[in-house]
N, C-alpha and C positions, 0 to 999 in steps of 0.2 A: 357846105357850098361856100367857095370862097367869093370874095366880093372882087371888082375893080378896085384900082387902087387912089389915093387921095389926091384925083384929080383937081376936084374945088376946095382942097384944103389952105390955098395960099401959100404966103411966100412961108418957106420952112417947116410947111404942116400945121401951120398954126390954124385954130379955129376961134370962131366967140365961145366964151364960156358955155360950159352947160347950164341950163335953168334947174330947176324941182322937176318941171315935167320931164328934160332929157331924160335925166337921172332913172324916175319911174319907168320910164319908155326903155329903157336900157336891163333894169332889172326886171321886169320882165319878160322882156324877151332871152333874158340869162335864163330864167327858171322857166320856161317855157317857148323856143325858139320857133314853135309851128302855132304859135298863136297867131289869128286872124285878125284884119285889122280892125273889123268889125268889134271882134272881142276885145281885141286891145282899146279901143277908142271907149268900147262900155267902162271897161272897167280902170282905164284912167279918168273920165268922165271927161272927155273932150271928143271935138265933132273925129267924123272918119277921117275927115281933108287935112284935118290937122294933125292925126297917127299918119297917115301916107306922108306928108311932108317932111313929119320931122326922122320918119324912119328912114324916110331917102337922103336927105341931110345927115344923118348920123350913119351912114351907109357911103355918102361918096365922099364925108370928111375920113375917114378913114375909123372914126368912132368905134362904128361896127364892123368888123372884118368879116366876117361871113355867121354861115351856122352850121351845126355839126350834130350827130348824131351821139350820144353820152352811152354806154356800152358797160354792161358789167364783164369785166375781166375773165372770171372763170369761165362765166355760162360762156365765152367766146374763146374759151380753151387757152386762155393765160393763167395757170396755176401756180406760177410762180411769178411776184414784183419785186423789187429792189431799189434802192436809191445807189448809181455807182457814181464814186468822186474819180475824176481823173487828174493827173501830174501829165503837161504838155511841157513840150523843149518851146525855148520863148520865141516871138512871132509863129510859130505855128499854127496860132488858132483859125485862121482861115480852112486852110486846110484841111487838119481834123474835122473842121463843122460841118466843111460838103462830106466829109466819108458819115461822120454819125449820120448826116439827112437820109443817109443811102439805106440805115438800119432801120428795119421794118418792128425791130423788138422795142427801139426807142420812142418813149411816148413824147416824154416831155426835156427839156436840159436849157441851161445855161450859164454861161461863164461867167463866175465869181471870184471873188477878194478871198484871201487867206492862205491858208496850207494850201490847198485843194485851187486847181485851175476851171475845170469844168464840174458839175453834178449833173445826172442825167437820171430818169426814171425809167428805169426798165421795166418791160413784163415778157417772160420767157414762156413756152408750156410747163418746163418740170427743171429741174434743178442742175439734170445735165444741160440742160441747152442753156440754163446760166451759165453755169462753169464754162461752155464752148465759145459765149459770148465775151467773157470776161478774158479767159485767158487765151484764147485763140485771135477772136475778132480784134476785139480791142487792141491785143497788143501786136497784132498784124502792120497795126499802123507805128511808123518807125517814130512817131515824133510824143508816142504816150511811153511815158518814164514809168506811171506805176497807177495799180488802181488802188480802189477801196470798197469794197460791197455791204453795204446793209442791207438785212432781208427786212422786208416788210410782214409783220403778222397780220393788222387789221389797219382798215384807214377810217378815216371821222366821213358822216357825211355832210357836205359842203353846203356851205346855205347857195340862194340865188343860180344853181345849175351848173356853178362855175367848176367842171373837176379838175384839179390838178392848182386851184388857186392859191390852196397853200402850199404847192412848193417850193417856190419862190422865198417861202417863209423859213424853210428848214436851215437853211442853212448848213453848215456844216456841224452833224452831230460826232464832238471826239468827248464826249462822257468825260465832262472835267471832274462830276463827284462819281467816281468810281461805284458806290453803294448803289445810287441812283440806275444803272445800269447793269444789264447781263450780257456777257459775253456767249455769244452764238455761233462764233466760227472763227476762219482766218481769211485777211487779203492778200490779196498780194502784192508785196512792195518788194520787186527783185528777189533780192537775196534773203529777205527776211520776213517775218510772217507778224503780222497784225492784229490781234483781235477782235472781230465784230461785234460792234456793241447795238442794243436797243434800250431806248429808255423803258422805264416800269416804274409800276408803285405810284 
């Protein structure tokens, strides 16, 4: 459920600092988002009035953007995940971002520093609708120069309810110590092929 957006956040979004209690109030509603405030309020030990106010305050500063439903993959028929890097032609990225919004396989993505212009977290059903995705869809779009796929074996799980927290963290994996790494396939950079690496060990 998405929320309104930071109406009472002032000038430029700004808000007061969070306290100890936002904090609490925040993480728990990360790791439990259908928590009542009832229960919230027991178990931060502060009155009801004071969970309702500050939920609504960290709801119309913009603190809390909504809540969502946390999903395993498979059992919802994604058998196949991925981390794909993209190569955009420059000022593009507007662009490209409303077509990726438009892909229902895309979880998560954002554009980063480095080699790489975008990263984006895919989940496919099976390994053709990746391929479909990657060298069809993707490069449908005239302003993507070249991808890069990593398959996903397993993922960690996330403390506080947050999924997809660390991917922001990944960053770009190009397996500087070789050893440290297996190669798993190829991308596609045009005219030349790539090897997919995942970390191990």
């Amino acid at each position: 459920m998405a929320l309104k957006s930071t109406e009472d956040a002032g000038l430029g979004g700004q808000i007061a600092p969070l306290d100890e209690v936002d904090r609490r109030i925040v993480a728990a509603l990360r790791a439990q988002g259908r928590l009542s405030m009832r229960a919230l309020a027991d178990r931060l030990h502060i009155s009801r009035a004071s969970a309702y106010a500050r939920v609504d305050r960290l709801e119309r500063s913009g603190v809390i953007t909504g809540y969502s439903a946390t999903i395993d993959p498979q059992r919802y028929g994604y058998g196949v995940s991925a981390y794909v890097f993209l190569k955009i032609s420059q000022q593009s990225w507007k662009s490209v971002r409303q077509r990726i919004l438009a892909i229902p396989e895309v979880e998560r993505g954002a554009l980063v520093a480095g080699e790489h212009d975008i990263v984006l977290l895919v989940r496919t059903r099976d390994a053709a609708s990746l391929r479909d995705l990657v060298l069809t869809r993707f490069h449908e779009a005239g302003d993507v120069l070249s991808t890069q796929t990593e398959l996903i074996f397993d993922e960690l799980p996330l403390a506080g309810g947050m999924q997809g927290d660390s991917f922001m963290d990944i960053g770009q994996i190009q397996c500087p110590q070789p050893d440290a790494c297996i190669a798993i396939g190829v991308s596609d950079q045009g005219s030349t092929s790539t090897p997919i690496y995942t970390n191990h060990g």
